[in-house]
LOLUM-721332 format. One line per field, with one value per residue (C-alpha): residue number from 1; x, y, z. Coordinates in Angstrom, 3 decimals, always signed. Layout:
n	[NUM:...]
u	[X:...]
v	[Y:...]
w	[Z:...]
***
This chain:
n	[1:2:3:4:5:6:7:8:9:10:11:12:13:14:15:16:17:18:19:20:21:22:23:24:25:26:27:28:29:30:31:32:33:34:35:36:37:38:39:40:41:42:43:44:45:46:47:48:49:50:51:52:53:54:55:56:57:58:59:60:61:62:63:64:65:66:67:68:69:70:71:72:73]
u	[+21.895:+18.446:+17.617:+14.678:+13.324:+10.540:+7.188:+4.341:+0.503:-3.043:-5.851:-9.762:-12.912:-14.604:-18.352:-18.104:-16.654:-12.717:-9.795:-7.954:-4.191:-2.397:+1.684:+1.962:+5.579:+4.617:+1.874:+0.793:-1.693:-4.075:-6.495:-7.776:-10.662:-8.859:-6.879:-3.855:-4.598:-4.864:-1.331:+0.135:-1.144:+0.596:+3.822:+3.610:+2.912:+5.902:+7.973:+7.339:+7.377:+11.039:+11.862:+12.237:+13.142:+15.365:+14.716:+14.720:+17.662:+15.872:+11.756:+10.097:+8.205:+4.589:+2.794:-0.253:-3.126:-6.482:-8.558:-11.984:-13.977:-17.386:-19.849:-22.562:-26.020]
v	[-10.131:-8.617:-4.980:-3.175:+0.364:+2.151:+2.556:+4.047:+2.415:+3.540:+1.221:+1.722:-0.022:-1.753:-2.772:-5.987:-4.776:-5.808:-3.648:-2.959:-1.712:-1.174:+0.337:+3.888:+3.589:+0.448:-1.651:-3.902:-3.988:-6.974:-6.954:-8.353:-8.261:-5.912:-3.201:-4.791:-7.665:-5.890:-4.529:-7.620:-9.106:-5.812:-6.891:-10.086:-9.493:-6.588:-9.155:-11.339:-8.676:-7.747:-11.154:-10.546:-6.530:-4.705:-2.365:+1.412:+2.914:+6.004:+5.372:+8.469:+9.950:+10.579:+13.476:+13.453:+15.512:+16.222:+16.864:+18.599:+17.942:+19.584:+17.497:+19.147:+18.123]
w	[+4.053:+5.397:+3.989:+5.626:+3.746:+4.561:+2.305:+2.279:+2.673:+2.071:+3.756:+2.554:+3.531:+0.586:-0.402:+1.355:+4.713:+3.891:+3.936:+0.799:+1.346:-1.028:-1.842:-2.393:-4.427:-6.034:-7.996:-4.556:-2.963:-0.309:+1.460:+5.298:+7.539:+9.914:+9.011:+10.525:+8.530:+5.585:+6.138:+7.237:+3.487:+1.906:+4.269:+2.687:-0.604:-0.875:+0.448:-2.450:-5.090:-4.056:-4.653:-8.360:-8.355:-6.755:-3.925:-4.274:-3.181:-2.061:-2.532:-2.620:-0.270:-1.605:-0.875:+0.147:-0.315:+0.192:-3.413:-3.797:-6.712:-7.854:-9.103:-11.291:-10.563]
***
């Protein structure tokens, strides 16, 4: 029996041009030359790290939040 749940993904540029995605309720995380890509990586590497553990009954939603830092000069 197929289970579908819902998680949560953050996608950044690195140095060499790539996209890194990466799980916010788990350890995962790809990468791709496109964004999609990248997330299509994430897709398949979630799907293969639920494999061997169990899926969260409820994952939690993140929240997310923009942080200012100072930086002294």
């Amino acid at each position: 029996m197929s289970q579908t749940i819902s998680l949560t993904a953050t996608v950044t540029p690195d140095e060499e041009g790539w996209y890194v995605a990466r799980c916010v309720q788990v350890e995962v995380a790809s990468q791709g030359r496109t964004v999609d890509e990248a997330l299509a990586s994430l897709r398949d590497a979630l799907e293969l790290y639920f494999e061997d553990e169990p899926l969260p009954q409820t994952p939690q939603q993140p929240i997310v939040a923009p942080i200012e830092i100072r930086r002294s000069a």
